[in-house]
Short mmCIF file of the C-alpha atoms (twelve columns), coordinates in Angstrom:
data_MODEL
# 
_entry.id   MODEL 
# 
loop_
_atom_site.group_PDB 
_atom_site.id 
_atom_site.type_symbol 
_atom_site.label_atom_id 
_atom_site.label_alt_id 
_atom_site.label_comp_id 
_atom_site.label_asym_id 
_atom_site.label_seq_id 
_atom_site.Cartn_x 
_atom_site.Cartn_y 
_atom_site.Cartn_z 
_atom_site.pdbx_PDB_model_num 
ATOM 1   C CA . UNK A 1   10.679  -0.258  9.076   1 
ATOM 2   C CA . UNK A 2   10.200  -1.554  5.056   1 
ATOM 3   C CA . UNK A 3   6.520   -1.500  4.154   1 
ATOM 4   C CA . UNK A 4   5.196   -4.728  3.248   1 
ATOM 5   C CA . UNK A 5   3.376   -5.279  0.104   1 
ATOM 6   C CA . UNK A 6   0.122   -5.365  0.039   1 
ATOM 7   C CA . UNK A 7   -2.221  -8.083  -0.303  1 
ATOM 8   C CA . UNK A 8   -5.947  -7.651  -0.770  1 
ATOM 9   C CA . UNK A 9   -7.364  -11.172 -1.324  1 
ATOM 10  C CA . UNK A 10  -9.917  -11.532 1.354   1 
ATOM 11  C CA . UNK A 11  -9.944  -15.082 3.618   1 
ATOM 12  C CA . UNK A 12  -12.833 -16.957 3.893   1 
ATOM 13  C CA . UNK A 13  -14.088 -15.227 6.691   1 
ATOM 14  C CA . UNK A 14  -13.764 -11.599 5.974   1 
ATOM 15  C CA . UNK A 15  -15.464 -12.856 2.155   1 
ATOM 16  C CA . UNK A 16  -18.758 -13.952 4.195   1 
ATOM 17  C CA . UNK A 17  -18.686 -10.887 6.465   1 
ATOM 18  C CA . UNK A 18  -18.863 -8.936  2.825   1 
ATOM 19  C CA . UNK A 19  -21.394 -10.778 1.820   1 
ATOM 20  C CA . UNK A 20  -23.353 -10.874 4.214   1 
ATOM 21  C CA . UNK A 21  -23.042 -6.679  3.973   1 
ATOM 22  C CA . UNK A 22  -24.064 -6.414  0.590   1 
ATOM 23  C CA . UNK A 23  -27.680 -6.003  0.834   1 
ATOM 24  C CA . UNK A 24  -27.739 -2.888  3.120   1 
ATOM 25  C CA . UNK A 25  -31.131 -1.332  2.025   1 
ATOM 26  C CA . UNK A 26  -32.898 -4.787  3.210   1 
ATOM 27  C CA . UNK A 27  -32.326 -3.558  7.059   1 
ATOM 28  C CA . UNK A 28  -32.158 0.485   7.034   1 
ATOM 29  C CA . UNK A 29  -34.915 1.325   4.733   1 
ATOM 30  C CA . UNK A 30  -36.778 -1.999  5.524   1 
ATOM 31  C CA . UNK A 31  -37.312 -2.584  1.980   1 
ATOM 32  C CA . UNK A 32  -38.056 -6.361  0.653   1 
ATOM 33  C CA . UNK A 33  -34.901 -8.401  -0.473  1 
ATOM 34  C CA . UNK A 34  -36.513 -8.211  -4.407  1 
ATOM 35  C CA . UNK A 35  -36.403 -4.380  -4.430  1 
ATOM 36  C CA . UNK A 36  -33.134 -4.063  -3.132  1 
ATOM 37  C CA . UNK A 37  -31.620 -7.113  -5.532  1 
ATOM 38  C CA . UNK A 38  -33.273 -4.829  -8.301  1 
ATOM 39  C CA . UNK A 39  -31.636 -1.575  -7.267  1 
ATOM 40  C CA . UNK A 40  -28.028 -3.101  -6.573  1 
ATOM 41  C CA . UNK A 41  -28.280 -4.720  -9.927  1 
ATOM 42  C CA . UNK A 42  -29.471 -1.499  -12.143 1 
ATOM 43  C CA . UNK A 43  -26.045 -0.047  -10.260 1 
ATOM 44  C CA . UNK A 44  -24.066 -2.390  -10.928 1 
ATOM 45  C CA . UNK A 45  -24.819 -2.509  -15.062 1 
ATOM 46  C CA . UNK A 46  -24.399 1.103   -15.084 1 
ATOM 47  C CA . UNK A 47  -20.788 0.815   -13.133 1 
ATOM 48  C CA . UNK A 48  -19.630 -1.373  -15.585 1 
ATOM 49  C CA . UNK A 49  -20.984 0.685   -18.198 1 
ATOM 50  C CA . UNK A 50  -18.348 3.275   -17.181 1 
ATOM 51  C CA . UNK A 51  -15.655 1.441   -18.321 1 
ATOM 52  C CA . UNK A 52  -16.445 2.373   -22.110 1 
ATOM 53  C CA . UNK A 53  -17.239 6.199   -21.076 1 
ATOM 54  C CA . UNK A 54  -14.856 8.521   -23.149 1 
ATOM 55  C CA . UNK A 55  -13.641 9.631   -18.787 1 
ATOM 56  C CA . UNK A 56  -14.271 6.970   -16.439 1 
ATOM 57  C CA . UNK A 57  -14.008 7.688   -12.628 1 
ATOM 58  C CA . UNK A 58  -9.955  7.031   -12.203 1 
ATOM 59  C CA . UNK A 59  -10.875 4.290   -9.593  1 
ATOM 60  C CA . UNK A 60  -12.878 2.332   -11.843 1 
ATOM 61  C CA . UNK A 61  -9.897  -0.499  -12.601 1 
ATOM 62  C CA . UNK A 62  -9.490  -0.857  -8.551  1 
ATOM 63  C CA . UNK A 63  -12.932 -1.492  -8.559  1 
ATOM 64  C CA . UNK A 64  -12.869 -4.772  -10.713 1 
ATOM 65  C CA . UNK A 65  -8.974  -5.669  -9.350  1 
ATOM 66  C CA . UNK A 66  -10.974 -6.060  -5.666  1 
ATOM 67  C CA . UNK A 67  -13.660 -7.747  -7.425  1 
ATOM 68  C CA . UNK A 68  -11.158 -10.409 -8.117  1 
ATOM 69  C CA . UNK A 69  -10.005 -10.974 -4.454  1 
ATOM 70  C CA . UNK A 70  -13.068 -11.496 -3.082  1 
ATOM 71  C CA . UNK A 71  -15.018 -8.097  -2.441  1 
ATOM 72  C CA . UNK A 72  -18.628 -7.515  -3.060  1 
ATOM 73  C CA . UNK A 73  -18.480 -4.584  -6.314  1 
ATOM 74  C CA . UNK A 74  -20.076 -1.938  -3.888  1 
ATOM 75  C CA . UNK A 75  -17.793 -2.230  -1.211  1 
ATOM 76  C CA . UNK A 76  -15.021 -2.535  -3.722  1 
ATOM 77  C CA . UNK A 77  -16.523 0.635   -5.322  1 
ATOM 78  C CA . UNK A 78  -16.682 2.405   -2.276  1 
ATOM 79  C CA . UNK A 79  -13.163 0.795   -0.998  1 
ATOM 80  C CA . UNK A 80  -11.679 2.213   -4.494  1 
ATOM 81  C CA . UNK A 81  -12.971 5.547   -3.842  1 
ATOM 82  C CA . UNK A 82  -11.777 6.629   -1.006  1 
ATOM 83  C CA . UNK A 83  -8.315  4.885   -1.439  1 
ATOM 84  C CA . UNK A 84  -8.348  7.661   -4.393  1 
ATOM 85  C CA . UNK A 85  -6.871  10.906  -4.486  1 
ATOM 86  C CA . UNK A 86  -9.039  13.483  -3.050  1 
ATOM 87  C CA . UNK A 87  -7.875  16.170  -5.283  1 
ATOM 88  C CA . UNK A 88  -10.220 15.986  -8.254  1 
ATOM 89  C CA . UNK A 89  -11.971 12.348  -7.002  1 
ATOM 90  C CA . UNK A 90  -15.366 12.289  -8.830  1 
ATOM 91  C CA . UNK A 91  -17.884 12.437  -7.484  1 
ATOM 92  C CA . UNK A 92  -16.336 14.701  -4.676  1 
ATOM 93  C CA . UNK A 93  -18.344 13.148  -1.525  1 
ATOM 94  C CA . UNK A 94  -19.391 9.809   -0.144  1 
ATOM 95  C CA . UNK A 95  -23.096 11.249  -0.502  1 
ATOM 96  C CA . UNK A 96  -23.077 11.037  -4.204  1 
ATOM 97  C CA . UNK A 97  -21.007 7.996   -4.591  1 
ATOM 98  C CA . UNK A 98  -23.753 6.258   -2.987  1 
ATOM 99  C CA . UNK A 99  -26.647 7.544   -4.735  1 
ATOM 100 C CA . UNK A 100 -24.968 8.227   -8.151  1 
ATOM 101 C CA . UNK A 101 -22.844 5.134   -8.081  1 
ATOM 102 C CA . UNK A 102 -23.683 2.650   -5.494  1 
ATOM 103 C CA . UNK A 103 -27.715 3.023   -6.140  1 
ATOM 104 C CA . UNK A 104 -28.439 3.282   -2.519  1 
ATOM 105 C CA . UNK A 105 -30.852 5.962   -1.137  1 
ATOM 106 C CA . UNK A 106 -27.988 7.401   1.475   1 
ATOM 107 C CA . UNK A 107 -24.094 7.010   2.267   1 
ATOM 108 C CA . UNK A 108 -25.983 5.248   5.770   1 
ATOM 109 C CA . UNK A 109 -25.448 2.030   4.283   1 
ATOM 110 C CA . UNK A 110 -21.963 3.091   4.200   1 
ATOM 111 C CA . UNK A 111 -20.983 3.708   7.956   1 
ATOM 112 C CA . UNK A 112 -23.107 0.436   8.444   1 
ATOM 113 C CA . UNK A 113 -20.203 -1.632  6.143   1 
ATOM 114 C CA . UNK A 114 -17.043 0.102   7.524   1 
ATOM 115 C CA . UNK A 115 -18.481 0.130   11.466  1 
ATOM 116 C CA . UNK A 116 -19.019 -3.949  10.660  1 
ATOM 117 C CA . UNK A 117 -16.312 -4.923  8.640   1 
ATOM 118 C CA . UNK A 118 -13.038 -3.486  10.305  1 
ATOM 119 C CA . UNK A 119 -11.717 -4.913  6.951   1 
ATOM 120 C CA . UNK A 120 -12.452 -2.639  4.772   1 
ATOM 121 C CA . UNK A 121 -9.782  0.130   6.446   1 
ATOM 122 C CA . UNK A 122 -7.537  -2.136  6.026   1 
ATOM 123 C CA . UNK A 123 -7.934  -2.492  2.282   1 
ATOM 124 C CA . UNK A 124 -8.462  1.316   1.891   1 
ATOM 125 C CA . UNK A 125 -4.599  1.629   3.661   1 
ATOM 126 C CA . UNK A 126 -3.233  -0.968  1.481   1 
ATOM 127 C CA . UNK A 127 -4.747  0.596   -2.027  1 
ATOM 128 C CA . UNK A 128 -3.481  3.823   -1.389  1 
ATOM 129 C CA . UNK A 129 -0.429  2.407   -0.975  1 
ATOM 130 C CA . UNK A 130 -0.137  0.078   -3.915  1 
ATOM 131 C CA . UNK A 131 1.365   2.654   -6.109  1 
ATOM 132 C CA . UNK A 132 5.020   2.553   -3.989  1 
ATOM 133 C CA . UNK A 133 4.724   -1.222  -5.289  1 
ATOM 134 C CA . UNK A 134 3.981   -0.692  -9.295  1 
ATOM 135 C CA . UNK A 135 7.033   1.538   -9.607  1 
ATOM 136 C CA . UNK A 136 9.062   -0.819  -7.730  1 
ATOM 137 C CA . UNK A 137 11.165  -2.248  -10.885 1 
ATOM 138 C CA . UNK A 138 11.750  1.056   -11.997 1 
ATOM 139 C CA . UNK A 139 12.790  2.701   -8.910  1 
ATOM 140 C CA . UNK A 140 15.554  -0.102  -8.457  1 
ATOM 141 C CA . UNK A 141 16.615  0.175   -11.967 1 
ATOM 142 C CA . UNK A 142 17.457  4.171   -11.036 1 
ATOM 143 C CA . UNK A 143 19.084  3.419   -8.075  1 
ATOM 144 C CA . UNK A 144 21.293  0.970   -9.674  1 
ATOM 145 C CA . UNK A 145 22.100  3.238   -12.822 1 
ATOM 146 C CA . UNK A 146 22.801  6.141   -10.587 1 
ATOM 147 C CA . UNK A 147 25.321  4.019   -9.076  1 
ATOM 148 C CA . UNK A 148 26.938  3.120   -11.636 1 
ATOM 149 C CA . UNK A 149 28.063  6.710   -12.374 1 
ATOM 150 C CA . UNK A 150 28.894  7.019   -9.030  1 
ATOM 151 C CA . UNK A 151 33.012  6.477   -10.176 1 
ATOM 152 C CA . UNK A 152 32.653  9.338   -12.276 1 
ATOM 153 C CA . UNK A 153 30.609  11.845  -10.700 1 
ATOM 154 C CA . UNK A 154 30.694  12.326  -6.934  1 
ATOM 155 C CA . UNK A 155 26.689  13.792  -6.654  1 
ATOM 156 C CA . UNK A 156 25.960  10.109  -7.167  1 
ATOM 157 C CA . UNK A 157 27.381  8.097   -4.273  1 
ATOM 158 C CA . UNK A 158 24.630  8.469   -2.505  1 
ATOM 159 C CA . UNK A 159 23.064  6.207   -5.010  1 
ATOM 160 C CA . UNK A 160 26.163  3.552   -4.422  1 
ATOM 161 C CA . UNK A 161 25.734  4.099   -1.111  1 
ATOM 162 C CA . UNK A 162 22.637  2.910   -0.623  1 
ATOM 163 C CA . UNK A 163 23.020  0.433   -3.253  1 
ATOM 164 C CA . UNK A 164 25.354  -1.232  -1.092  1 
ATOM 165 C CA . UNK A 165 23.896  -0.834  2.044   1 
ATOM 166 C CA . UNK A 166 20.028  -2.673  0.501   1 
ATOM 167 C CA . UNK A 167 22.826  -5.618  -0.627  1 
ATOM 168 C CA . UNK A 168 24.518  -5.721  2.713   1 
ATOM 169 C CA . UNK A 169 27.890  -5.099  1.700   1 
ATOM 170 C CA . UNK A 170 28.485  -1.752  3.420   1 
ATOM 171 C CA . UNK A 171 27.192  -1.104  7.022   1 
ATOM 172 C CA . UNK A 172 27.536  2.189   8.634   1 
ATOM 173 C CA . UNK A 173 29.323  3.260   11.246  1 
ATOM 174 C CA . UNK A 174 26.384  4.348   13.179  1 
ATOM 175 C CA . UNK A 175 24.839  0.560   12.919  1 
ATOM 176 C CA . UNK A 176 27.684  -0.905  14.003  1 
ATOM 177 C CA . UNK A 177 27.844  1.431   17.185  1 
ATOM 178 C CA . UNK A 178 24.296  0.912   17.888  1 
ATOM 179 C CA . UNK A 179 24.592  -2.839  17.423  1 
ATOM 180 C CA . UNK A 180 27.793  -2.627  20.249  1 
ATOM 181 C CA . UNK A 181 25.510  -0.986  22.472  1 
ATOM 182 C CA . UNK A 182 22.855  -3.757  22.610  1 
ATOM 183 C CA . UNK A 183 25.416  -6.216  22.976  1 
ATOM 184 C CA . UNK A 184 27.284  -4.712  25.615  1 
ATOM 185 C CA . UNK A 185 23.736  -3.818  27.389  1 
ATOM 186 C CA . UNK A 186 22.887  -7.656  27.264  1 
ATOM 187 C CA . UNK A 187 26.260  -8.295  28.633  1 
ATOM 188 C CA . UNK A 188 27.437  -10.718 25.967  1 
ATOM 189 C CA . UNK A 189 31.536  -10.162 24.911  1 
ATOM 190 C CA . UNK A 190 31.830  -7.866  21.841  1 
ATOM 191 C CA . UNK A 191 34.860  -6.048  19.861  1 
ATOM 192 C CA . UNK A 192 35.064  -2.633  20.147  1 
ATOM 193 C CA . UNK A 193 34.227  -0.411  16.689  1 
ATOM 194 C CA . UNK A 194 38.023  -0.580  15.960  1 
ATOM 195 C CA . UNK A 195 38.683  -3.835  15.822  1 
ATOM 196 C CA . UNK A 196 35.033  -4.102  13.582  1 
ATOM 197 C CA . UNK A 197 36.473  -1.892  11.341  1 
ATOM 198 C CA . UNK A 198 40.007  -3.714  11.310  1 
ATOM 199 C CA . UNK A 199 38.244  -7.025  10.486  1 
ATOM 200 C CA . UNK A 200 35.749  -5.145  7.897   1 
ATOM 201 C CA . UNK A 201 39.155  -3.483  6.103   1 
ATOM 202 C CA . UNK A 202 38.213  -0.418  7.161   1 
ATOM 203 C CA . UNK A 203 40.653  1.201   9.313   1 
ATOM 204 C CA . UNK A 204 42.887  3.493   6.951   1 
ATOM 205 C CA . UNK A 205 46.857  3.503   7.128   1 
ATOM 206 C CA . UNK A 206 47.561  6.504   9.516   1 
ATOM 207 C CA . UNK A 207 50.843  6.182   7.590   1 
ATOM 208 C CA . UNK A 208 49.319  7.063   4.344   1 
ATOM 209 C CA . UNK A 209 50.716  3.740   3.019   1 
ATOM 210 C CA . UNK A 210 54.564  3.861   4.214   1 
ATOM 211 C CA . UNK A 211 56.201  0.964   5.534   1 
# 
């Protein structure tokens, strides 16, 4: 099944549910509303501070991106994060992301956003799978150059192939057998694969061309 491409721009409900997550401290460490407006805004200069650092964290651009559609910057932080490679992420743990980054005490405030806003999974699934989508032009410019040499060199048909098959011009065999079966299973009148493959020119002369 294709994947679809994903969209992160948050409705008007899931926005509110954000917001009204962004003040975490307020509730587990029963601090006032002042204090805890204070820390997330100290955080949130230095985070954008990164962006001039001679290395910033490689998720710092997702960061703003879900800024843009709607997410609260520490949930987008965090979102960004772990949608990131794990393989040399900095900082290497959820722990430090929320103290270092996020300028909350503990990663509690954390479980308390994804537990609350289901949400935020989603977006993680969809970020990590935004790359497939950036290539995208690229990837179909191969394909269709790799076709094209597919007269002249046999180890690219595959790329024809499959060229054909995304337009719709070419159906396999197999399809066509499947798509008989379901037919004949919901007892509507189909042709067999012979006569599909008569009508799609595809039967070859068993004469080898002779008349």
């Amino acid at each position: 099944m294709p994947m679809q491409k994903p969209v992160f721009i948050l409705g008007d409900e899931a926005r509110q549910l954000a917001l009204d997550l962004d003040l975490p401290e307020i509730e587990i460490e029963n601090i006032s509303e002042e204090e805890a407006r204070m820390r997330r805004e100290t955080a949130w200069q230095a985070l954008k501070a990164l962006r001039s650092a001679k290395e910033p964290p490689a998720w710092l651009d997702d960061v703003f991106k879900l800024i843009e559609w709607g997410w609260t910057w520490r949930q987008a932080a965090y979102i960004a994060w772990c949608a990131s490679p794990k393989i040399g992420r900095k900082p290497a743990n959820q722990e430090d992301l929320a103290t270092d980054y996020l300028g909350l005490s503990s990663d509690r405030a954390i479980s308390t956003w994804r537990k609350r806003n289901p949400a935020i999974e989603d977006a993680i699934g969809l970020l990590q799978a935004a790359p497939l989508w950036e290539s995208r032009a690229d990837d179909f410019r191969a394909l269709a150059e790799g076709a094209a040499k597919a007269g002249d060199d046999y180890k690219f048909f595959p790329h024809l192939k499959l060229k054909l098959e995304m337009r719709g011009d070419y159906v396999p065999k197999s399809e066509l057998e499947a798509l008989l079966k379901r037919k004949s299973a919901s007892g509507a009148e189909v042709m067999s694969i012979e006569e599909l493959e008569r009508q799609a020119g595809y039967e070859e002369n068993s004469n080898g061309g002779d008349e």
